[in-house]
C-alpha positions in Angstrom: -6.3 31.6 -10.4 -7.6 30.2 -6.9 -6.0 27.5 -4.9 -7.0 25.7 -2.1 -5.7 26.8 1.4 -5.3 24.4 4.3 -4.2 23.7 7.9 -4.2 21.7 10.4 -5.3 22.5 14.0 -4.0 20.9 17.2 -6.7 21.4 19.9 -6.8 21.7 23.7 -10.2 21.6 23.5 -13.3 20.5 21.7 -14.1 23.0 19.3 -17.1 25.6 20.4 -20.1 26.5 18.2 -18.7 30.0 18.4 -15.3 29.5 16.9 -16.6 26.9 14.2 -19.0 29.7 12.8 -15.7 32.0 13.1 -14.3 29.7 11.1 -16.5 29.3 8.4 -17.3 33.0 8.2 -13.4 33.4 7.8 -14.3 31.0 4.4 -12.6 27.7 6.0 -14.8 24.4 5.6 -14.1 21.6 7.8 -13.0 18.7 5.3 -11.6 15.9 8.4 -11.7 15.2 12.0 -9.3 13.3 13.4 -9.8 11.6 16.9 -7.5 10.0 18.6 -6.9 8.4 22.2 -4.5 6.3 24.6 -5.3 2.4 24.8 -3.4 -0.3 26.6 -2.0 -2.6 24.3 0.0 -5.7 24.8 4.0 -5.3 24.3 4.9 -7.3 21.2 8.6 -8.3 20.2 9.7 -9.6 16.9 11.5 -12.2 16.7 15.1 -11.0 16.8 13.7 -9.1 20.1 13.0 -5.7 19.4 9.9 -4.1 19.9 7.0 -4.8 17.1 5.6 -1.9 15.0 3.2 -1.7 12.2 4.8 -2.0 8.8 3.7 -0.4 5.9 1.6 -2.8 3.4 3.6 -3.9 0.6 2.8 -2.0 -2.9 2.3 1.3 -0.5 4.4 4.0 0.4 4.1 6.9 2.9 2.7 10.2 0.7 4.5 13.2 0.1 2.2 14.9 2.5 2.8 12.4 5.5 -0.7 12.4 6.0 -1.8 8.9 4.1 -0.6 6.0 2.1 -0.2 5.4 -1.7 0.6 3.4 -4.0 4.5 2.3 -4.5 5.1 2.0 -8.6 8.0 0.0 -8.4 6.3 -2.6 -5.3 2.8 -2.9 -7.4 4.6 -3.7 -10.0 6.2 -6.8 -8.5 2.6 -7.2 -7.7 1.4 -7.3 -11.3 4.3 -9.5 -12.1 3.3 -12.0 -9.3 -0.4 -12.1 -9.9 0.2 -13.3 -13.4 2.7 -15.8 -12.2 -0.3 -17.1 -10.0 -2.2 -17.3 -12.9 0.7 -19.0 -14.6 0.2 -21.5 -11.8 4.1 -21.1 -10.8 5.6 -22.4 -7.4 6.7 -20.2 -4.9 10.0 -21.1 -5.6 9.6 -20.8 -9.4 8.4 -17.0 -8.4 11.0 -16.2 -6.6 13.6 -17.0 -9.4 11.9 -15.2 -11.6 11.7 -12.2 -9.7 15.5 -12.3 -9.5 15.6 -13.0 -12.9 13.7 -9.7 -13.7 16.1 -7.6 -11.5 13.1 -7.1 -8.8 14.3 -7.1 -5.0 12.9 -7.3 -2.0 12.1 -4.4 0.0 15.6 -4.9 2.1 17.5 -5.1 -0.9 17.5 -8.8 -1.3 17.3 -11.6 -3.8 13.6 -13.0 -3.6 13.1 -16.5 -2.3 10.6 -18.5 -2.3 9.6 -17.7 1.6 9.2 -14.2 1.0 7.4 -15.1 -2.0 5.0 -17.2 0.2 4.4 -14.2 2.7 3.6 -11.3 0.4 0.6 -13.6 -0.9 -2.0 -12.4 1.6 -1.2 -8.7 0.5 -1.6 -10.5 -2.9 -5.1 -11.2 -1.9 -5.7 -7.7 -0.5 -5.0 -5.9 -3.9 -5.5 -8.4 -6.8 -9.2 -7.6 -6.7 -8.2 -3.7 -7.8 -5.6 -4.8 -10.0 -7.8 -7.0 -12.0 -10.4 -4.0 -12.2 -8.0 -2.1 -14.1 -7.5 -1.5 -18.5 -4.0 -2.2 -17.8 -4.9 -5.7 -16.2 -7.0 -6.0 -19.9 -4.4 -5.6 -21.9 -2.0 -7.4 -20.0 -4.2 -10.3 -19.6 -4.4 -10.7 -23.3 -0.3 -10.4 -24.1 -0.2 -13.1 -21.1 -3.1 -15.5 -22.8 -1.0 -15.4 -25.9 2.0 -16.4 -24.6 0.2 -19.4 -22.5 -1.3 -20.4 -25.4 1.8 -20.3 -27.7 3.6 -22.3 -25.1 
């Protein structure tokens, strides 16, 4: 059985032609590049003062390998639960209620309101159009037309 072997290479330099032919004759294949570089950027505080940083978008999570994002089970499924609530053509506080019906917390550990409701609906309009691609969206989307229609 063969498994796939892989590293990652911190350079001084850019690579030569010599050592990438080493390289490949040693049976690696390049599969990334990554390039980076220093820029100036403004400083930004929150709020409360401390510096800014970039958060990770909701419904993700940092992979076990460090190296990229996927999806977060339990935060795409408060997802779900809110993109059939639009649907439902609930308020934001009527959301939010329901969420804390259902158990679901925020992020921090708290109750949902109807703010933090509000402020996860541009995510919402990142991800819905992969969500509603999906069998499971099928399905789900016909348990929720019965429901609306028995109501």
């Amino acid at each position: 059985m063969k498994k796939i072997e892989w590293f990652r290479e911190t350079l001084s330099a850019v690579p030569t032609a010599e050592s990438l032919r080493d390289k490949q004759a040693a049976g690696w294949r390049p599969t990334a590049i990554e390039w980076e570089r220093e820029v100036d950027v403004p400083t930004q505080t929150t709020a409360g003062g401390g510096q800014a940083h970039d958060e990770i978008p909701y419904g993700l999570r940092i992979a076990a390998d460090c190296r990229h994002l996927e999806d977060d089970p339990a935060e795409m499924e408060i997802l779900r639960t809110l993109t059939e609530m639009v649907v439902q053509d609930l308020s934001f506080p009527g959301m939010a209620d329901l969420l804390n019906q259902q158990g679901f917390h925020t992020r921090d550990g708290r109750p949902w309101s109807a703010v933090d409701v509000f402020k996860l609906t541009p995510r919402l309009i990142d991800v819905t159009p992969r969500m509603l691609s999906g069998s499971e969206w099928e399905a789900r989307k016909k348990q929720m037309s019965r429901v609306l229609w028995n109501s």
